[in-house]
Structure formats: C-alpha cells, structure tokens
N, C-alpha and C positions, 0 to 999 in steps of 0.2 A: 349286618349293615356296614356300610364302608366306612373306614377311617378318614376324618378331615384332615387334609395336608396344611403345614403353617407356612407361612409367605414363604422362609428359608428354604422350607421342604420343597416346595411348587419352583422356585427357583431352578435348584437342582435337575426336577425330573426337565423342567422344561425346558434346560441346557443341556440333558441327555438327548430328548425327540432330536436333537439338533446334529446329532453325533453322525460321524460318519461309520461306526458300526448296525450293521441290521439287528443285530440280537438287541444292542444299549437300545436301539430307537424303541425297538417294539413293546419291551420290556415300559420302558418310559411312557407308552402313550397306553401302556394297559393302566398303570397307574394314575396317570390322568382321566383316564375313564372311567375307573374307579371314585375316584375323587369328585367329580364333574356330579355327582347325583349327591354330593354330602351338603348340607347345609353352610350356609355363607360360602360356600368355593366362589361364585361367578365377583362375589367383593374382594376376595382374596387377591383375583388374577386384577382387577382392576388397580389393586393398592400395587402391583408392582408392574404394571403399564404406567401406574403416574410418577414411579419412582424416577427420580434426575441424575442416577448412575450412570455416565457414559460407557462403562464397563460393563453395562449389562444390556447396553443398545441391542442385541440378538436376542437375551432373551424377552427382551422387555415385547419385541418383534414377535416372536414366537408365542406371549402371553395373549398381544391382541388378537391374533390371531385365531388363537382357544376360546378367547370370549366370543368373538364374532361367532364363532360355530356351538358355543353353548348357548347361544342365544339365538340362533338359528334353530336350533335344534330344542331348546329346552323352552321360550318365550309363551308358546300357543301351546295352552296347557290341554284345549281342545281339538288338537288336532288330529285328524284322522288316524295319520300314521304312529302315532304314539310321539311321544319325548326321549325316549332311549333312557328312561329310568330318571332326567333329570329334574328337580324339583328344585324352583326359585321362589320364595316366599315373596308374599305380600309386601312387607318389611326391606325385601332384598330387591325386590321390583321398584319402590319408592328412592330407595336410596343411589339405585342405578340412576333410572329417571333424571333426578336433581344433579345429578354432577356429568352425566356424560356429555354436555352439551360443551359446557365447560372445559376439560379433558380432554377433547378434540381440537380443543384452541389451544395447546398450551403443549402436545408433543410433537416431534418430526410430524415431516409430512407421511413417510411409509407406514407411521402406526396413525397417524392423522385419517390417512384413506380407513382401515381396518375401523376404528371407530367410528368414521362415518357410515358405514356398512352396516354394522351394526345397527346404529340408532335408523337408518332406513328399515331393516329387518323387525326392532319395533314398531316402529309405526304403522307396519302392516297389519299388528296384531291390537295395536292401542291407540293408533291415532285417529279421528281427537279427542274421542271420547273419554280414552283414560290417561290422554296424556294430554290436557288442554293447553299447559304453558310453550309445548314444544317449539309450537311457529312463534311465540314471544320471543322467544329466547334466540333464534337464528335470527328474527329481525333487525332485533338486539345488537348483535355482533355487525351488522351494514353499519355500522357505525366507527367501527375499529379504524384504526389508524395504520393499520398491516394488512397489505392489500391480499398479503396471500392469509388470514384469515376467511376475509368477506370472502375471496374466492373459495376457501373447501367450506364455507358456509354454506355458499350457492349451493356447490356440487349436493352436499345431504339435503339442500333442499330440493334439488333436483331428482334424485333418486325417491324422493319418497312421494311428489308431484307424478311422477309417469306412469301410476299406475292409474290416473286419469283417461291415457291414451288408450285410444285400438279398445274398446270395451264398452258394450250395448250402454246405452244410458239408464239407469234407477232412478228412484226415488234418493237410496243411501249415498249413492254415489253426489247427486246433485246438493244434499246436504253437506255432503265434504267439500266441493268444489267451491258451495257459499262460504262454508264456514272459513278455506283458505282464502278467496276473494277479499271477504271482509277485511282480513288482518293482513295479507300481502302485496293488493293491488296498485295502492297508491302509495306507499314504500318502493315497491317493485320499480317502478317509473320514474322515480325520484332517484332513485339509485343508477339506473340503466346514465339520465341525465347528465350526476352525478360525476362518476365515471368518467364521462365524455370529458367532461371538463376538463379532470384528470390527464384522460389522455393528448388532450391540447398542452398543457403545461409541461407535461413531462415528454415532450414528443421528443427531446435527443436523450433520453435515459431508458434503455432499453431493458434496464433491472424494472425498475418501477412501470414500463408499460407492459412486458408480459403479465406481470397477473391479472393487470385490467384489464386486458384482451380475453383472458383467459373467464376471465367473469363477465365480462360483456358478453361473451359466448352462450356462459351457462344461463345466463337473464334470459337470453333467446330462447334456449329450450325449456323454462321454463313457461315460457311467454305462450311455447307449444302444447305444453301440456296443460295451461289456465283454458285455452281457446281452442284446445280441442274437440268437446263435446259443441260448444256452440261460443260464437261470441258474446262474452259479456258485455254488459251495459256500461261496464265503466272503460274498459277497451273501446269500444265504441264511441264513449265522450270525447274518448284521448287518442284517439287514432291519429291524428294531425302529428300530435306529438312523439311518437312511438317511428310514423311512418318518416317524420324527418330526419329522425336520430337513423332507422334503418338507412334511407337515401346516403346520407352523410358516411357509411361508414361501405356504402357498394362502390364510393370512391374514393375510397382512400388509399393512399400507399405512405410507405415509409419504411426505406432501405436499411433500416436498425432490424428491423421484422421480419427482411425479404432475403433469403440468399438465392440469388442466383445460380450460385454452382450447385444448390442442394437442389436432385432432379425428384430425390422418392418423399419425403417427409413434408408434409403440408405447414405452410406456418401460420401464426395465430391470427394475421391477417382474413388467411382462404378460409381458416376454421368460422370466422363469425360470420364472413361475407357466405357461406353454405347454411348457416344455423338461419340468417337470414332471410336468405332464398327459401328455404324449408317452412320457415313463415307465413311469408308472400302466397305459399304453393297453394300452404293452410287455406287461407282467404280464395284464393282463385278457384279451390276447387270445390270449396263450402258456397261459390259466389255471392258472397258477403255485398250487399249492396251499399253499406258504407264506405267498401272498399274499393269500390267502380271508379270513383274520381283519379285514386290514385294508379288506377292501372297503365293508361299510358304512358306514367312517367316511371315505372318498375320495368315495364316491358322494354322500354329503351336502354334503360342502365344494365339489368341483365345481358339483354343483345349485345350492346355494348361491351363488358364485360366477361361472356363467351369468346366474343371475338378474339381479347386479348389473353386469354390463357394461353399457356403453352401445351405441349403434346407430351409434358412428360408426367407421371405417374403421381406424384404430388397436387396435379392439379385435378386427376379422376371424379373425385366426389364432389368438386367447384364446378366442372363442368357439368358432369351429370344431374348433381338437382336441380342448372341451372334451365338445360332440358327438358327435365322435364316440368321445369315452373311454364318453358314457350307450349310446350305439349298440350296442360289442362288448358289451356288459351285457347288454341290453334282450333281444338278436338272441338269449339260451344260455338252453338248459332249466335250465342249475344254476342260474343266477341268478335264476330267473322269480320268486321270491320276494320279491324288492327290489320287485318292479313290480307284482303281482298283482291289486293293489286299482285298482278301476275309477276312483276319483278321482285316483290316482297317473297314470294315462293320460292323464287330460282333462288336467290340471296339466302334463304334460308338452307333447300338442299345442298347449291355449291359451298358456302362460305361454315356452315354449321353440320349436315348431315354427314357428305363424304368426308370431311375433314375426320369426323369422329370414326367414320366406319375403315380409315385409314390403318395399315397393317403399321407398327412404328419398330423400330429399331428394338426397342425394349420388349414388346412382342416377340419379335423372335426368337431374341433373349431368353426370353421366358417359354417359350415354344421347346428348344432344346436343352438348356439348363434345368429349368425348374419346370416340367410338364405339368406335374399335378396344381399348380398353381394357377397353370394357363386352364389346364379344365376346368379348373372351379369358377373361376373365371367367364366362359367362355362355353361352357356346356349349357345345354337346355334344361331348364329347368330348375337351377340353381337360383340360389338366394341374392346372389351378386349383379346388382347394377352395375355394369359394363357400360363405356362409352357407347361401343354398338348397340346393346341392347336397348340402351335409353336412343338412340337415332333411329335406328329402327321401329321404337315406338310411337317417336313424333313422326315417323311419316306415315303411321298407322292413324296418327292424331288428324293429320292433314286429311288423310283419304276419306275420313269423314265428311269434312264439309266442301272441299277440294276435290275429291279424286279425280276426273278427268285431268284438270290441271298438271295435277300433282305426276298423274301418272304419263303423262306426254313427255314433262319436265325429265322423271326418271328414265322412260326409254331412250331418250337426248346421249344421256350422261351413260348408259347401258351400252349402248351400241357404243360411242366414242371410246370407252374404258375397253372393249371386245376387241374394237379394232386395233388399239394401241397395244395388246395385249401381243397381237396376233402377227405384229413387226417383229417384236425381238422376245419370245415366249419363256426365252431363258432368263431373262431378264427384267420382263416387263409382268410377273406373273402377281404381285400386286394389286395390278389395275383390274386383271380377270377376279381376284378376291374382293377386291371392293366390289365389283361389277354384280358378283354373287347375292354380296349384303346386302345392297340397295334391292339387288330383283327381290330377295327373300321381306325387305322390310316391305317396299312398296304391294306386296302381293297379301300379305298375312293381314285377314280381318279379325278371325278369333283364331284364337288356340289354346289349347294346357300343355301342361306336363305328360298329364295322362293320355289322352286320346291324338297330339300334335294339332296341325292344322283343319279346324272345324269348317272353317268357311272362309275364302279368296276372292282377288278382286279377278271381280270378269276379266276385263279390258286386258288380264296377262294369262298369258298362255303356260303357265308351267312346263306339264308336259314338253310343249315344242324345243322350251330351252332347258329341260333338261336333256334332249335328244341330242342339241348340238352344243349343249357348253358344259355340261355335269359328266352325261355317260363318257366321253372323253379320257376324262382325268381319273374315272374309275376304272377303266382299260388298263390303262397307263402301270406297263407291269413293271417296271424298274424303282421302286422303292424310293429310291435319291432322290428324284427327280420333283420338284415342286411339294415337298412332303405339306407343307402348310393348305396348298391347294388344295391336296387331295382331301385334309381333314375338312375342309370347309364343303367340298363337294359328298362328303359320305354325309355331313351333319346335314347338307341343303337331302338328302334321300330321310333321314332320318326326322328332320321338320316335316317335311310334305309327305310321311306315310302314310297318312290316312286317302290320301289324293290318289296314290298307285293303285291299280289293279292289283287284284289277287297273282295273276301268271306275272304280270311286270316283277315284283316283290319277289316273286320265286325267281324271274330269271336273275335279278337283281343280286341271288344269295352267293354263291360262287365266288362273285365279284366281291362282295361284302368279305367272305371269308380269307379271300386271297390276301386280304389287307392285313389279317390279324399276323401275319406274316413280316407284319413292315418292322424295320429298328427304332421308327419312330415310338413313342409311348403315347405320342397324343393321336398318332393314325390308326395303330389297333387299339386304341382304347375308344375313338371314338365309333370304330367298325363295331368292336365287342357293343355297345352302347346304339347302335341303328339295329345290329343283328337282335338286341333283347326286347326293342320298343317295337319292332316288329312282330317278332315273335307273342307282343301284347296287345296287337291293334285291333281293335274291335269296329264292326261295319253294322251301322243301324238298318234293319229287317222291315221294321215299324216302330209307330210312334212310344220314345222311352226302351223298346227292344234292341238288345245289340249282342251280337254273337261274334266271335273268333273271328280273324278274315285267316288268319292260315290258324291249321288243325294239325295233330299229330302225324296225321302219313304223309301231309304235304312234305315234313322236312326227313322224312327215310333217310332219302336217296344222299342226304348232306351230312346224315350225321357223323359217320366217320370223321369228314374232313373239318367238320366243324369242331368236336369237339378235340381233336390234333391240333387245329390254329388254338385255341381256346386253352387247353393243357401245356402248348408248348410258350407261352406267356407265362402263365403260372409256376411251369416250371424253373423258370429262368431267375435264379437267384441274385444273379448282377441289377435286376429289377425291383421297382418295393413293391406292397402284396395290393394288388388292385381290383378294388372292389367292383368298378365295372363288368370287367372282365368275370369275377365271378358271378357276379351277378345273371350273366348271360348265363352263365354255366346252369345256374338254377332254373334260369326261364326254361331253359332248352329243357333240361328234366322233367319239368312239369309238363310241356308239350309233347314230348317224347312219350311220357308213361311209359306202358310193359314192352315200345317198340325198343326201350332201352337193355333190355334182358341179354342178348345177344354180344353185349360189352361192358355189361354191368363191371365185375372182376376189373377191367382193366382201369374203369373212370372210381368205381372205389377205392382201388389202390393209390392213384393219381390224387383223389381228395386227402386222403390219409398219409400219404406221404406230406402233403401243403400243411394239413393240421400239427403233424409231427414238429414243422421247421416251425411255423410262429407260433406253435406251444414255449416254443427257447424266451421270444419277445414279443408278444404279445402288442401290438402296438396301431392297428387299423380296427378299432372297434365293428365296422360295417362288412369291412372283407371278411370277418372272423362272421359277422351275422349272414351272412350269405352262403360261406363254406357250409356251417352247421346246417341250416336251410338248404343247401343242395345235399349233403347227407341224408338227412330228411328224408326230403324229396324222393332219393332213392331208393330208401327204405320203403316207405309206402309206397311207390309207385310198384316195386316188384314185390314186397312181399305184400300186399292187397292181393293181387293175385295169385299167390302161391307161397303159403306159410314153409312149404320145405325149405325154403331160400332162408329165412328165419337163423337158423342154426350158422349158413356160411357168412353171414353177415357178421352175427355175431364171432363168429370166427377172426375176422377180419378187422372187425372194428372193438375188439375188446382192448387190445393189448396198447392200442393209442390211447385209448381211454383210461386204462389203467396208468399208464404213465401221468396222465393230462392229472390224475384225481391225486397220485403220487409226490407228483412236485408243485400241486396243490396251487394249481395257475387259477387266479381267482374268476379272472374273465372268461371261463371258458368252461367252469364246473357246471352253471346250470343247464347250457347247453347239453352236455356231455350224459347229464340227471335226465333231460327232455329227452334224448334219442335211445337212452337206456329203458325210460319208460314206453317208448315208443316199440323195440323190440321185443319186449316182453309182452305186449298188448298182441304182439302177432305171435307169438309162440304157437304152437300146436294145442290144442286143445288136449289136457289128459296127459299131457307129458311132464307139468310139473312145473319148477321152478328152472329146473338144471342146475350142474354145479357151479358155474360160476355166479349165477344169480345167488345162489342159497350162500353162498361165501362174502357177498357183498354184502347181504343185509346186516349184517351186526352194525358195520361201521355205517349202514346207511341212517340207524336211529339210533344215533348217537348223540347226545342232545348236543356237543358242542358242535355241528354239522348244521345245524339248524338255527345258530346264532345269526350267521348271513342274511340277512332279510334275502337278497338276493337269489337265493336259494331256492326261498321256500315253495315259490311256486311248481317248479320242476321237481323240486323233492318229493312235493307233496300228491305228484303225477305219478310221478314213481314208483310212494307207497300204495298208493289206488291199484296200482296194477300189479304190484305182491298181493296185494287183496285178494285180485280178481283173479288171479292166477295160482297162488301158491295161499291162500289162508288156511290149507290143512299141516302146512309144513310151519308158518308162521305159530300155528298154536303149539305143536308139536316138539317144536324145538324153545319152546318158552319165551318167544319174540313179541307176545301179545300183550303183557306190562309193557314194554319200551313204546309198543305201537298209542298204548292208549296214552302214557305220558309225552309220546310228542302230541296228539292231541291236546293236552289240558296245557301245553306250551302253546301252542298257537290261538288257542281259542282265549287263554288270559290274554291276549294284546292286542288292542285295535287295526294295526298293522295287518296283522296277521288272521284275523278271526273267518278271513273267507277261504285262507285253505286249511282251518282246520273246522269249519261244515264240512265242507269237500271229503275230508279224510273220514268225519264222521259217518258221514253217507253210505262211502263205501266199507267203513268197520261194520255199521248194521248191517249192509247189502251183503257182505260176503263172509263174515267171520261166524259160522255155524252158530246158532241161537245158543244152544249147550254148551257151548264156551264162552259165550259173553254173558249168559243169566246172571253170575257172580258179580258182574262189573256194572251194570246196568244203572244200581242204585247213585252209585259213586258217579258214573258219566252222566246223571240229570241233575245230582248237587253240585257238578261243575259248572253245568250252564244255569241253573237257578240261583248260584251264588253270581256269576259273572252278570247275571241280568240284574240281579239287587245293587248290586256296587260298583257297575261299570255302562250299563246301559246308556247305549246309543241309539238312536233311527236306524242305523244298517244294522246292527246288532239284534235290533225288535223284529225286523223283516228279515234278516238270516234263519232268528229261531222257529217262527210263522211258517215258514218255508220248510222247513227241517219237521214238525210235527205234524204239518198238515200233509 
C-alpha cells in the first residue's frame, strides 16, 4: 500500500512536477500518483490550495490542479472506466463538499477557475441528490459585495447548468431542471436586474463594470441552459421583464468597453449582446408563443445591430448568431410577414449577405500567413461558423419561403459581380469570389459532410456556370495567379460532387491534381480534400442503396501522378504535416487496392520516411491517424492478396517501428501494436512466428507495457495473433504464465475487462488444451472471484458470452 504524503512532503513533490528537468518532473508525478490512491490525500492537496503563502502561488497552482484531476478521476466510484486506484472516503467526500464552495471565493482567480472545475466535475456525479446545499450556497454568494465573486459563481454555476443542453429529455433530467428552477429562478432575475442597475451607476468605472458584464453574460447562458428543454412557467410569467433587460442591453454602448483600435478580441459589450442573440434564437426556433409579441421588436434591434458591426474579426460571432437569429425567422411560414416585401429581401442579400460573404483584408491575411487557420475556418464540413457559412445559410433560409424572389435578387447581383470581375480580372477577382458564394448559397437546398450536395435549387443551372466561371480558374496553370480564387473554385467542385457525372469527375481529375502542385497550402490542401471526397462519393441505385460513383480502375490511369502531387506535399518539410493531404492518400489506397502492387515499395518508403520525421514531434494527432491508416491500408490491401508480400513489409516497416517503440513516443505505440498485429495475422500459414516476432514478445507482456490504458487495445490484438500464429512457440519458450497474467491484469479492471475476454477467447481457441489443462482451474477462480466482488452489467454479459 502506498505511503501518505504530509502537506510539507506534497509541497515539495508538487514544486518538483513544476521543474524544468524531465527525469525531477516524472519522478514527482509518480509520487503523486502514488499518493493520489492513500487515504485523506485529496484534503491534504486542498489544505495547501487554501494556504495564503504568496510564495507558494505555483505550487498552490499546481495543487488545484491535482485536485481537479483527482476528482475527476477518482469522484465516480462507479465508473465504467475504473478510478485509477483512487479512493476518497465517505468522510473525505463530506468534508470536501462543505468547504469547497467557500474556497473558491476566497483564492486568485487562476486557482479560483481550477476549483470551480472541479465542483462542476462533482456535480456530475452528486448533484442534487448528494449534494442538496450546493445551489444554496452559490445563491448565497449573489449576494457578495465583490463583483468578481458573483461572477466566478455564475461561471460554476454555469458549468454545471449545461448539461441541461443538446440532450433527449427524461424523467431524471426534468427532476433536475425542477429542482434547479425552484431554487434559482427568481434569484436569477433579480440578479440579471440587479446588475443593471449596477451597471447604470458605475457607467464611468470600467473596473467595476467588467465583471458585471462579465456576469450579465454568464446570467444569459444560464438563462440558455434553464430554457433549453422547454420554456418554464416562471420565464414565461416574466418574460416582459427578462425581454426588457435583453432590449436595453442590444443597445448599448459605452466607450470604457469599446476599443476601437482593437480589430481581434470581442469586448464584454459584443459578448452579452451574442449570449443574448443566442437566447432570442432559443425562442424563435422553439417558436415560443409567448415570445411572438416580442418578435418584431428583436428582429429590428438585431437588424439594426448587424448593420452596425464592423468587418473585422472581433465582431465574427456578434454577427453570426445574429444571422442566424434573421435565418430561424426568414426559413417559417408564421413569420413570412416580417419579410414579405421584396425590398425587405434585397436589403437583406445587398446590405447583410454579400457584405458577410465579402473576402476582407484579414482573410487574406489569413489565407497566406496562417492557412491552416483559414481551413478550418473555411473548409467544409467543419465545426466553425463562418460569416459565410451562416450567409449562405440564411439564403438557404430564404429559399424556403422566398425562392423565386430570392433567386432573381441573386442572379442580379451574380451577373453584376461576373461582369465587374471581367473589367479588370487582376484586380477585380473578389467580386468573381463573392459571386461563387452567393451561386454556391443560393443554390444548396441540403447537403452533409459526407455525401456534399443532396438536393439544389432548380431555377440554377450549376452545371452551365460551372462551364463558364469555375472550369476557367481550374485550367488556370500559373499557380500565382488568383490563388484564393482557384481554392474557392476546386471547393465549388468539391461541394457539388455529388452533381457531376461520373466521366465529368474523371475528367475533372488531372485538373484536381495539377493543383497539389500549387505553393499555396490552402490550394493543394483543398485539391487533396475534393480529390478524397470524391474519391468517397456515393450515387443512389435505389431506394436507401448507394454504391461508389468511381471504383478502383477508374483512377489506374492517375495514380502515378496522383500520388507524386500527394507525396510531394508530404514531403516537403518547410510545410507542417497535413492531415488532409493524408488523408487523401488513405482514400486513394483503399480505392486502389491490389491496382497498388505495382508501386507499393515506393509509396511505403514515402509513408515510412513521414512516420520517421514526426516520430521526432509528434504533434498533429489526425495526420499521424491517417498515416497509420494509410499503412494499414497498404498492408491489407496487398497482403490480402498475397501473403508472400508479408515478409517485405515486414522488412520495411520493422526497423521504424522499432525505433517508434525505442524512443517510446507514446502517440504512436498503439498504432504501431495495431499494424504489427495486423502483419502477423497475414503471415504464411505454417511458418511460425519469425525472428523478429519471437524477439519482440518477451517485452510485449511485460506487464508495465500494459499500464497504458491506451495500449491495451492494440496490445491486446497483438497477443490474439501470437496465439493464432505462434502458440506452439508461446508455450515452448515459457511465455504462457506472462500471457495468462496479463490476462488476470485486464480482466481485474473495469476499464479493461473487454480486452481481457478478447485475450481469453483466443488463449482457449488456440493454446493447445494439454497446456492450458494445469491453468484452467486458476483462470475460472479469476472470473468467479471478479464476478463476486466487482460485478457489473457488462461484466455479467462478458462472462455469458464467454461460457455460452
């Protein structure tokens, strides 16, 4: 059993973790781990968070810290995944309880956040059932006289409210939301009020109005997460009162709050007037019929308010929910009245849509500076509301109940943008990009990520203008020239794939690849990224049926050149490692299969060199899941059909992986576990384990190898396939204790009990009956003990499955 550390001692280790040596840190955080499972630790670490040493501000830092993740980690004493050995008593859960609320009001703000973390992390697991004083007690604190209390009150009250949101309604749930209603509703409002007043008073003191703003904010998203599932009855009462204080604060200004020179950071202002909007959106798109009265006077003040934002980056997210608060409007037959009028339309596309679908200064910026920022941004499929994306939607909104309108309005503005283009093209190439975004919004009725565009408005010809305003720019063989353009016209190919014919797409490929060639990074990244979503377009046959639209031989004739553009990216080190790009790389492999044989050698070398360099830094989680995955790929795709290949593979791909397992890069072990299992499963029949295999397994059941949760599953793929491959050698060489005690390591822990079925499966499947007869007894008092004194639901239905 581990030794308890005393405050002094925990001091110490937890100004080591802090050290700028790796051996001090590591050293340090085993002993905190150690520690972390001893009885009264998690009160320890709190008596020297609440210590008032200015002198130990770091570690006092580095203690809440610890707590947050031992309570993260150790709180839910039923959680699936186990606690990682820590155990917090009854006694130590009460005593936390009662002072942490406190304790939070009373450090800095950087251990102030860390404790509020935490107590949201409880309340996951205890509230309100085992912890009923909690919302008393934040209540409590609206009361303080230190604005920046009430404010990190709000915030934990905040954090522990949102899990309200985004989530099927229950029975349990709706007991929480009563039970918080009851005791925060009418506080809540009183406060929001409150506040206001506040902020009248102190309107030239710019100390004491940020944290009011800053909690007037958080009121809001609270407000969001009470009135998410449905409107309450007491928000309902008080809607008048809620919606005036909103009105009152969509116009306000005050130049203490406002910097003008500052173009990126939003101020506390834009933050509430969004949390706001985010509100209003709540109601419009629930259409709350209490909330009808007040719609045309929101729908003005927003407008309004749209209008006057600026175009620089600080205002993105004020504009955009404002967007899309016009959008849930626009898109409903009840509303169609607010919009009806055909100057109401135009005013909306000229004055709001092109505005946003506008290419800015900073754009560019971001275009050649920081590309991956602009992709993320800016790429399909992504999580990011973009001005364009939210304009593009509302004209999707419009086409609803609009579209003739709508779409006359846009061809107006189409043609005019085309022609202005088409005076000074060096210059004027802008108007053709916005001209793109408007065809592309006005045109798109559904679409995903996965399949692009489902279903388009008649009334536009696609096709035709991609004939005369897209195919153009994808000709367009000088690289320099319009780079922004061209990514806008491979992405209009890449939206509307589903649209192209099969031959159009092929002839289309050439062109596509000619780009991976370009020095921009956002032009072959977004080529690599049309050439992958293509390469996964599916075309429905019949109804729910949908197959391939291109197949393996379709792309023969390309692959040389494809995978040259596609390698010659990857290799390019003055570049950082882009996951797109590989990602292509995988598609293509999988389309390709055995047609890849013929160059296999050259594109494995090409992966294995890429794996070599970010084995150094490790630092694109997704690039590195794709690489592995286009490995893979390779693997099965050539050796499926021809185990001889088995052996040069392994040839090839041993000595990176030996390194990878050497300098013991942790993102990339189990990877590396997965394609070794994967090799060995293709082995020849009859030939054994080989030497390198038979040399790897000592360290492979090793039991500290298998501490790694991360691991276990590849590990555990791994062992199945010494099983299935070599268990004559495995008993032979005495490797069959190690095998069955990693067993009785994975099946003792919750976490872990599904790969050690797995392992047990194939111990019985393949470890000759005459060598396991001796162990047989021992391997059913491990699960007959673990069912008496650890028994779970998945646990009961593992062993079920395993005997039956």
């Amino acid at each position: 059993m581990s030794q308890a550390l005393s405050a002094d001692q925990l001091k110490i280790v937890l100004s080591q973790t802090l050290s700028p040596n790796a051996g001090i840190r590591r050293e340090a955080e085993k002993h905190l781990n150690a520690a972390q499972g001893t009885s009264g630790h998690p009160l320890e670490i709190l008596r020297i968070i609440a210590s008032s040493d200015a002198a130990d501000a770091a570690v006092r830092q580095a203690a809440a810290i610890h707590f947050k993740n031992v309570v993260k980690k150790g709180w839910d004493a039923d959680a699936e995944d186990g606690t990682d050995g820590i155990i917090i008593s009854q006694e130590d859960r009460n005593l936390i309880k009662s002072h942490l609320v406190e304790l939070m009001c009373t450090v800095p703000p950087q251990i102030q956040a860390q404790c509020s973390e935490a107590i949201s992390l409880i309340a996951v697991v205890d509230f309100p059932l085992k912890w009923d004083n909690l919302l008393s007690e934040l209540v409590q604190k609206f009361n303080s006289p230190d604005p920046n209390i009430v404010a990190g009150v709000l915030v934990t009250a905040n954090s522990i409210f949102k899990r309200f949101r985004y989530v099927p309604r229950n029975d349990d749930l709706y007991r929480d939301i009563l039970y918080v209603l009851e005791r925060l509703q009418a506080p809540l409002l009183t406060l929001f009020k409150t506040i206001g007043v506040a902020t009248d008073a102190y309107r030239e003191d710019v100390q004491q109005l940020r944290p009011r703003f800053s909690a007037l904010r958080t009121i809001c998203r609270i407000f969001f997460s009470l009135n998410w599932q449905e409107l309450p009855e007491y928000f309902e009462d008080h809607m008048d009162e809620w919606m005036t204080e909103f009105a009152k604060y969509l116009v306000y200004e005050n130049p203490l709050l406002t910097d003008h020179d500052e173009e990126t950071e939003s101020s506390p202002i834009d933050d509430l007037q969004t949390a706001i909007i985010d509100n209003l959106n709540l109601y419009a798109n629930k259409d709350e019929e209490p909330f009808i009265p007040f719609l045309g006077k929101f729908t003005s003040l927003v407008w309004n308010l749209l209008l006057k934002v600026s175009s620089h980056p600080k205002h993105d997210t004020l504009a955009t929910t404002s967007i899309k608060f016009l959008s849930s409007l626009v898109s409903k037959k009840m509303h169609k009245e607010l919009f009806k009028d055909e100057s109401t339309l135009r005013q909306i596309i000229s004055k709001i849509v092109i505005p946003n679908l506008m290419v800015r200064e900073v754009d560019e910026e971001k275009f050649e500076d920081d590309p991956q920022e602009f992709i993320l941004g800016d790429m399909e499929g992504n999580d990011t509301d973009s001005r364009r994306k939210c304009s593009q939607a509302l004209l999707k909104a419009m086409c609803r109940q609009f579209e003739v309108e709508t779409t006359i309005i846009c061809k107006e503005h189409i043609t005019s943008m085309l022609n202005e283009f088409r005076t000074d093209p060096s210059n004027k190439w802008v108007a053709k990009d916005v001209a793109v975004h408007l065809m592309m919004g006005v045109s798109i009725q559904l679409e995903s990520s996965t399949h692009g565009v489902s279903s388009v408005n008649e009334k536009v010809n696609i096709m035709e203008f991609f004939a005369s305003n897209i195919l153009t720019e994808l000709q367009e063989t000088n690289q320099s020239i319009r780079p922004m353009l061209k990514a806008t016209s491979i992405k209009f190919v890449s939206t509307f794939r589903a649209q192209f014919p099969k031959e159009h797409l092929l002839a289309l490929m050439p062109l596509l690849i000619s780009h991976l060639s370009s020095t921009s990074i956002v032009v072959h990244t977004y080529a690599a990224s049309a050439i992958e979503k293509i390469f996964s377009t599916k075309t429905e046959i019949s109804a729910g049926v949908r197959q391939p639209k291109i197949v393996g031989g379709d792309i023969q004739p390309f692959l040389e050149s494809l995978f040259t553009g596609l390698f010659s990216i990857i290799d390019n080190t003055n570049v950082n490692e882009n996951e797109y790009v590989m990602k292509c790389v995988m598609r293509s492999l999988q389309l390709a299969k055995d047609d890849i044989v013929q160059i296999t050698q050259i594109v494995l070398e090409k992966l294995t060199s890429a794996l070599a360099r970010v084995a150094k830094n490790p630092r694109n989680p997704q690039y590195n899941h794709y690489l592995f995955e286009s490995i893979a790929v390779l693997v099965r795709s050539v050796c499926s059909k021809n185990s001889d290949y088995t052996n040069a593979f392994e040839g090839l791909l041993f000595p990176p992986f030996q390194t990878v397992l050497q300098m013991d890069v942790v993102e990339f072990t189990p990877y590396v576990y997965q394609v070794l299992a994967q090799l060995l499963e293709f082995r020849v029949e009859g030939t054994g384990l080989g030497e390198a295999y038979t040399m790897l397994l000592p360290p492979i059941i090793t039991p500290t190898l298998w501490e790694r949760k991360g691991n276990i599953p590849a590990l555990t793929r791994l062992l199945q396939a010494y099983l299935q491959k070599g268990s004559a050698t495995i008993v032979s060489q005495g490797h069959l204790i190690g095998v069955l005690g990693i067993f009785q390591k994975l099946i003792a822990s919750k976490s872990s009990e599904i790969s050690g079925f797995d392992l047990l499966k194939a111990i019985v499947q393949y470890v000759p009956i005459e060598s396991l007869q001796g162990h047989l007894k021992d391997l059913f008092q491990i699960l007959l003990m673990r069912l008496q004194h650890g028994k779970t639901t998945r646990f009961v239905r593992l062993i079920t499955d395993f005997f039956a």
